[in-house]
N, C-alpha and C positions, 0 to 999 in steps of 0.2 A: 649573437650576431650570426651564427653559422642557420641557428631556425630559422631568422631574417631572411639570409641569403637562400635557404631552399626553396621557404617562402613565396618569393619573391621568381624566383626560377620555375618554379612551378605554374607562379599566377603567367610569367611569360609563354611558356611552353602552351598552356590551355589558349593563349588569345589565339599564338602562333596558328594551333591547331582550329579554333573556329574562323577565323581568317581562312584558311585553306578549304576548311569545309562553303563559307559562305560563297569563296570565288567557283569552287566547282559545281556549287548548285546556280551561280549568275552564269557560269559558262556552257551550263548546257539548260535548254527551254524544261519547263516544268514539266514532270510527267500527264502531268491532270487539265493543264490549261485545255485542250484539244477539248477534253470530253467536257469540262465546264463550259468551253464556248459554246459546244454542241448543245448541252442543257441547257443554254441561257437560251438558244434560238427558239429550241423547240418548244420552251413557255413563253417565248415573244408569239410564234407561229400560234399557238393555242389559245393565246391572248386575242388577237387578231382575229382569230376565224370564229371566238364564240357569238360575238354580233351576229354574224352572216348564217353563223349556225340557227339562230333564234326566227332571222327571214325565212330560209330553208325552211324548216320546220311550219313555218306558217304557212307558206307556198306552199307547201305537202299538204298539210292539216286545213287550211281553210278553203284554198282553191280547189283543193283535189280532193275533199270529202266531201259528198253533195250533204249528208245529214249535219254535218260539222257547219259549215255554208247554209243551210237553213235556218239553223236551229242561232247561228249569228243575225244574219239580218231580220227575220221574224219579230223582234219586239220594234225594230224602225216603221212597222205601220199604226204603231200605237201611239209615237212618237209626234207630238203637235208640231213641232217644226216642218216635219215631212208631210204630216196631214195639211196642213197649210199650202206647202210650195204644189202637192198635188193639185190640191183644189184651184188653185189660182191658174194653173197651166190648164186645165180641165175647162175654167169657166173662159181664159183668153183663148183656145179652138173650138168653143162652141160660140162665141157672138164674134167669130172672124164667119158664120154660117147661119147666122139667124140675120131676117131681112127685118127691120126694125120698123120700116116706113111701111111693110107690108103685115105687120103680126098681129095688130087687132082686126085689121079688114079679114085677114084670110082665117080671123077664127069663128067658127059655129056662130048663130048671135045666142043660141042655148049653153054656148060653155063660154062668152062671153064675160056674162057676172064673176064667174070662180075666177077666170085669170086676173080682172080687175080689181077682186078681193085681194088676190095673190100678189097684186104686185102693188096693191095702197093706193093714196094719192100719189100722181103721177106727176103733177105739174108740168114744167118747163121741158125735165131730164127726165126724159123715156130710157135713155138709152143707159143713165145712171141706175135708172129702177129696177133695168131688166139683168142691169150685169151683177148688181147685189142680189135680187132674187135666184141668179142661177149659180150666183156662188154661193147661197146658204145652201141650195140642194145640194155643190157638188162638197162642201166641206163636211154636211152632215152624212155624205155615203164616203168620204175618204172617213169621216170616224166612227163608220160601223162596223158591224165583224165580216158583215160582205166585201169588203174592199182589205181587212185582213186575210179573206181565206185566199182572195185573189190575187193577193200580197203574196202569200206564202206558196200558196200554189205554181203559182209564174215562177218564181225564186226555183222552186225545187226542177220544174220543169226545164226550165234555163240553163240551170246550172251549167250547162258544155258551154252556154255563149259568154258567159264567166270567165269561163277559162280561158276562153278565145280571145277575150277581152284585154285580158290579162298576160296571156302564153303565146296568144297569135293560133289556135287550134280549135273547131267549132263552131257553131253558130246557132241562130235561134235572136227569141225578142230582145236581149242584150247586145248593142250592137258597139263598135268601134269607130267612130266616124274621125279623120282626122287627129283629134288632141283629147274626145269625149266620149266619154261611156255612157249610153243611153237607153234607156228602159222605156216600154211601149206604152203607154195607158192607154190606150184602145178600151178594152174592158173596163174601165172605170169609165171612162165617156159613155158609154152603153146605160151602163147602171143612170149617170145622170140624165142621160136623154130618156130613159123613163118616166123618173120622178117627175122631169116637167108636163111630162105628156098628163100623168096622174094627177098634177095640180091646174090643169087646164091649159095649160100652150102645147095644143097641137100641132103648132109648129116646127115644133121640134122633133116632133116623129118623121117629119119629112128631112130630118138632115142626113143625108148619106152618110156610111162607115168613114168614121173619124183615126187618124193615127198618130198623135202627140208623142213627143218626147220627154221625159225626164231625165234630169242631167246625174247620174249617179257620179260619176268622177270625172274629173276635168283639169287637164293640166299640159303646159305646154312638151314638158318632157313624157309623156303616155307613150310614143315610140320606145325609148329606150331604156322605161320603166319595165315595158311590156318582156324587152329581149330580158333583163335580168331578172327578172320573177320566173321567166321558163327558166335558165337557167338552173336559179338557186331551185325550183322545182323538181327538175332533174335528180341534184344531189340529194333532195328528200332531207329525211330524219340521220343520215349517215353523217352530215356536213358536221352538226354537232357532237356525237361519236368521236369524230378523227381529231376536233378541238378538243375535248374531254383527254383523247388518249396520246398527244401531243402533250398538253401539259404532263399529265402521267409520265411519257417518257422521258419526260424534261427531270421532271423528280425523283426519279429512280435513279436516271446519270449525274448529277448533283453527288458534291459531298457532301454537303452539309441538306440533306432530308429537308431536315424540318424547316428551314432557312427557305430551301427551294419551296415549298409545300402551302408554308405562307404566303410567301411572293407571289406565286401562280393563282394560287383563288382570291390574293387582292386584284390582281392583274385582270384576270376575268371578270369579277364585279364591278373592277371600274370600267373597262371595255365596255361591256353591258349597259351599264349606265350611261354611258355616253349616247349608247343607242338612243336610249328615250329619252336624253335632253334633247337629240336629236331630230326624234318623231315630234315632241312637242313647237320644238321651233319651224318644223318645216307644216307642221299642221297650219299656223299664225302667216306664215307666209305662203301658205297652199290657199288659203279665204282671199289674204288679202288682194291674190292675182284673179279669181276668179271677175266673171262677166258681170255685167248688169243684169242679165234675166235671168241668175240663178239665185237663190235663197243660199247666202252663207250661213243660215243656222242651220237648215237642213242638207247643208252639202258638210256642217261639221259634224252634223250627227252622223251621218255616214260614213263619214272618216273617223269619228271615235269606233264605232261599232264596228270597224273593218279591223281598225287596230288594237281590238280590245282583247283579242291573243296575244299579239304581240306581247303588251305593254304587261299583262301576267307570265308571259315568260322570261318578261325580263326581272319582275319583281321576286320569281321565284329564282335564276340565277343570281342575281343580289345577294337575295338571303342565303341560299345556299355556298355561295363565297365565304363571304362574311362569317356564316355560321362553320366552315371548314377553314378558316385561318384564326379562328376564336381557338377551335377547338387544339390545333397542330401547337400552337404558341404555349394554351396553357398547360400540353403537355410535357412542354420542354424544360430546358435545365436553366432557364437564364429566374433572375432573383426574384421579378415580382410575380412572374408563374409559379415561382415557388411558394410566394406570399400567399396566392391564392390559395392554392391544395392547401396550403397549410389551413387557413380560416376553413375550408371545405371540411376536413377531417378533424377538425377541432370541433367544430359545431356539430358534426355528427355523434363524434363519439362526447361530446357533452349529453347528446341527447340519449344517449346508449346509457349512459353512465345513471342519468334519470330515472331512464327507464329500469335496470336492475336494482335502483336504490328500492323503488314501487314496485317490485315484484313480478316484473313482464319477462320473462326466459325466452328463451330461441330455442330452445331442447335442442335436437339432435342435429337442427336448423343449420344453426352457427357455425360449428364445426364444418359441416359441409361446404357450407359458402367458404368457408376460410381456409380448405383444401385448395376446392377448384375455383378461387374467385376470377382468377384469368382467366380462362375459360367462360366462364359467365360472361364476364363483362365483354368478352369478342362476342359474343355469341348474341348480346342486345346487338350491340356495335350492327355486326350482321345484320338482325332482323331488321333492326331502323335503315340501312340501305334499301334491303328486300322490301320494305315497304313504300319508299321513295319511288324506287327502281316500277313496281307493280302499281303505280298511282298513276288513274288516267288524269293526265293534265294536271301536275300537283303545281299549287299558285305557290306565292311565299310563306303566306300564312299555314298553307301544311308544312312548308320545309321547319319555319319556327315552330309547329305543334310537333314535329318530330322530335326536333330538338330536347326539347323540353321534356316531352315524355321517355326521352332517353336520358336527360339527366333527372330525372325521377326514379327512373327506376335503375341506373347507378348508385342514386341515393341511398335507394333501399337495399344494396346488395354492402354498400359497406357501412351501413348501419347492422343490417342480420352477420356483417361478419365480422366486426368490432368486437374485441376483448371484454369477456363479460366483465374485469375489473375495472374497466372503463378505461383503459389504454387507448390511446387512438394510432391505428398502421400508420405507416409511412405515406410520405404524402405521393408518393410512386405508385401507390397502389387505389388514389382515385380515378386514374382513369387509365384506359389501354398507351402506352408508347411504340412507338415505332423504333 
């Protein structure tokens, strides 16, 4: 009875005593809350600003490099949608200037025959014959390499009324009128008013310099599309910098690392992603408000090809999330990250284990690796950032070939440094922890 009663006096005494501990930790605020609130902001902040980081970056990268800006809209003259919407703008400002009632009197009666060749039976519709025949000229020099180089040429020349367009700074044949961005085909009207002359309507030699528009972008908000592309402009390549090192700082002040680490590059991939649900929907709704006289396949082509930076850098922060909360999780302590390494260093050192049954040695190899294998393994770790880091423009698909080629050659480093008895390390030791 008396062990009962100490027992028992004892199990009191300890409640007593966690009772008093629990009331002085409820009676004063926790030491850590302040700086966890702190971390949880600063990977909300980081979360938020990678979107804006990615416009940034384009705003820098597309607007603001003319070769970047070239070397983008360059294939949109190859592009039939835009060869179409030209030519059709091209042949409506030239028969708004060709005299119809006056074009076979006032031709030669010696170049006569060739225009009548040229334009077939005529019947009833003159004026149907003359707008088909001057739209195959002008569709066949929007789809030459002549109406490419002066595609590309104009684009690279331009480039400031680009900006202007865009930043409000500049000028040149890209102009800002209102709600639309419009490009000049002056020069391509030239080129057609050739061709006709060459197939016999020399009427068309007499039509004064022509100035057409082409509608490259169009939208009711372009005012204060305009202010925030200067903006995010401004911040450059830094905007995503201060995202990146936001979340950083958010996971450093975290207690729990790897908890925070996860969180933040889910956080970022899905921000990101949102981006381009969001470019996708406002694309669909960018067509559907467009005018009657512009070509919605060739004002989508445009829109894809302007946002076709974008939309690789967001598929490269995706992957890169993704692939950096793969990686934080499986190196943790919780049970089925453990399941994994475990199958990872099991399969390996099965294959070690093979491989010494057949006679394959590591000689002086093995040993090595299995001094310094930490080391090693930071040291890929490293090179695969430095190679990330030193990648112009890396899409997703390098962020996953990085990957990959870093868990390759992880593979091989605890393979050459597996127990020639065919032991397999700890499963701690297949990848770096924090």
């Amino acid at each position: 009875m008396s062990d009962e009663g100490s027992a028992a006096q004892e199990l009191a005494e300890l409640r007593s005593r966690i009772a008093t501990l629990e009331a002085e930790r409820l009676s004063r605020p926790p030491r850590h809350r302040a700086k966890s609130f702190l971390a949880a902001l600063l990977i909300v902040l980081g979360c938020v600003l990678a979107p804006l980081g990615i416009v940034a970056a384009w705003a820098a990268d597309e607007v603001g490099d003319t070769d970047r800006y070239v070397a983008t809209v360059a294939p949109l003259a190859s592009d039939p949608a835009v060869q179409d919407a030209v030519a059709n703008r091209v042949t409506d400002a030239l028969m708004t200037r060709i005299d119809l009632a006056s074009l076979l009197s006032d031709t030669a009666p010696e170049e006569r025959p060739l225009l009548e060749k040229a334009l077939g039976k005529l019947g009833d519709s003159l004026d149907g014959a003359v707008r088909s025949f001057v739209h195959d000229k002008a569709r066949a020099v929007a789809a030459s390499d002549a109406f490419a180089t002066i595609w590309t040429e104009a684009n690279r020349k331009i480039h400031a009324s680009v900006d202007k367009a865009l930043t409000g700074s500049g000028g040149g044949a890209v102009s800002l009128e209102g709600d639309t961005v419009t490009l000049d085909l002056g020069p391509v009207v030239d080129l057609v008013k050739r061709r006709l002359v060459d197939e016999g309507m020399q009427a068309a030699g007499r039509i004064p310099e022509i100035h057409t528009d082409f509608t490259l972008v169009r939208s009711d908000e372009i005012g204060k599309v305009k202010t925030y592309v200067r903006l995010l402009q401004i911040t450059g390549n830094w905007l995503p910098v201060l995202a990146a090192l936001l979340v950083a700082g958010g996971v450093l002040l975290s207690r729990r690392r790897r908890r925070a680490l996860v969180a933040g590059a889910l956080g970022v991939a899905a921000a990101t992603a949102l981006l381009g649900i969001g470019l996708r929907v406002f694309r669909v709704v960018y067509l559907d408000a467009l005018p009657a006289g512009v070509s919605p396949e060739a004002a989508g082509a445009v829109y894809d090809t302007l946002t076709h930076l974008i939309h690789t850098m967001i598929r490269m922060v995706v992957a890169l999330g993704l692939v950096l909360a793969l990686s934080a999780w499986l190196t943790g302590p919780g049970r089925r990250a453990g399941l994994v390494r475990g199958l990872w260093t099991s399969g390996i050192g099965a294959a070690r284990s093979t491989a010494d049954r057949a006679g394959l040695r590591t000689g002086p190899v093995g040993p090595f690796v299995r001094r310094h294998r930490s080391r090693i393994v930071w040291a890929l770790v490293a090179a695969a950032l430095a190679a990330y880091v030193l990648w112009s423009y890396p899409t997703g698909w390098v962020v996953v070939g990085l990957a990959l080629a870093l868990l390759f050659a992880l593979a091989v480093v605890e393979f050459l440094g597996a127990e020639a008895s065919g032991g397999t390390p700890s499963p701690e030791r297949a990848a770096p922890t924090s």
